[in-house]
Phi, psi and omega in degrees: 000115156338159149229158201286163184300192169232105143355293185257040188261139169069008169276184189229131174313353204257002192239011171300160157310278236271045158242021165261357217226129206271144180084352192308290214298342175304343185291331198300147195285133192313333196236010176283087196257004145261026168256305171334280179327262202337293206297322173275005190237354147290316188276349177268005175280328197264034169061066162232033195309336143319314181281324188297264242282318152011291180293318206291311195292324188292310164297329176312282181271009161242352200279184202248102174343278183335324203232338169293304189007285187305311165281010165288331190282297196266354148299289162325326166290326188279317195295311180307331196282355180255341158321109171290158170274157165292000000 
């Protein structure tokens, strides 16, 4: 028996479901805030700083200080370094 193929070889992350389906990002779980953190803080590595802050600010004012703290601190470092300058 063979094994099945692998599908997604040679794709580009820009060709996932969930960039097929217009509105996808509203599905994210309202309180999932180390899928936020993960998620803006992979795109703003990958110079997607438009798409990060969206996410990154939303965790800065919903994640929970108590359990977050340290990373509210390096998200708030990171949304300045992505500020163009003046």
């Amino acid at each position: 028996m063979r094994a099945p193929p692998f599908r997604s070889l040679g794709k580009t992350h820009d060709e996932g479901p969930w960039r097929s389906t217009p509105g996808s990002r509203q599905r994210l779980l309202p309180r999932d805030y180390g899928l936020l953190f993960n998620l803006g803080m992979l795109l703003a590595q990958s110079d997607r700083t438009q798409e990060a802050s969206s996410y990154l600010r939303r965790f800065v004012a919903e994640a929970p200080s108590d359990r977050y703290g340290a990373d509210v601190q390096r998200v708030r470092t990171t949304l300045e370094r992505m500020k163009p300058d003046d």
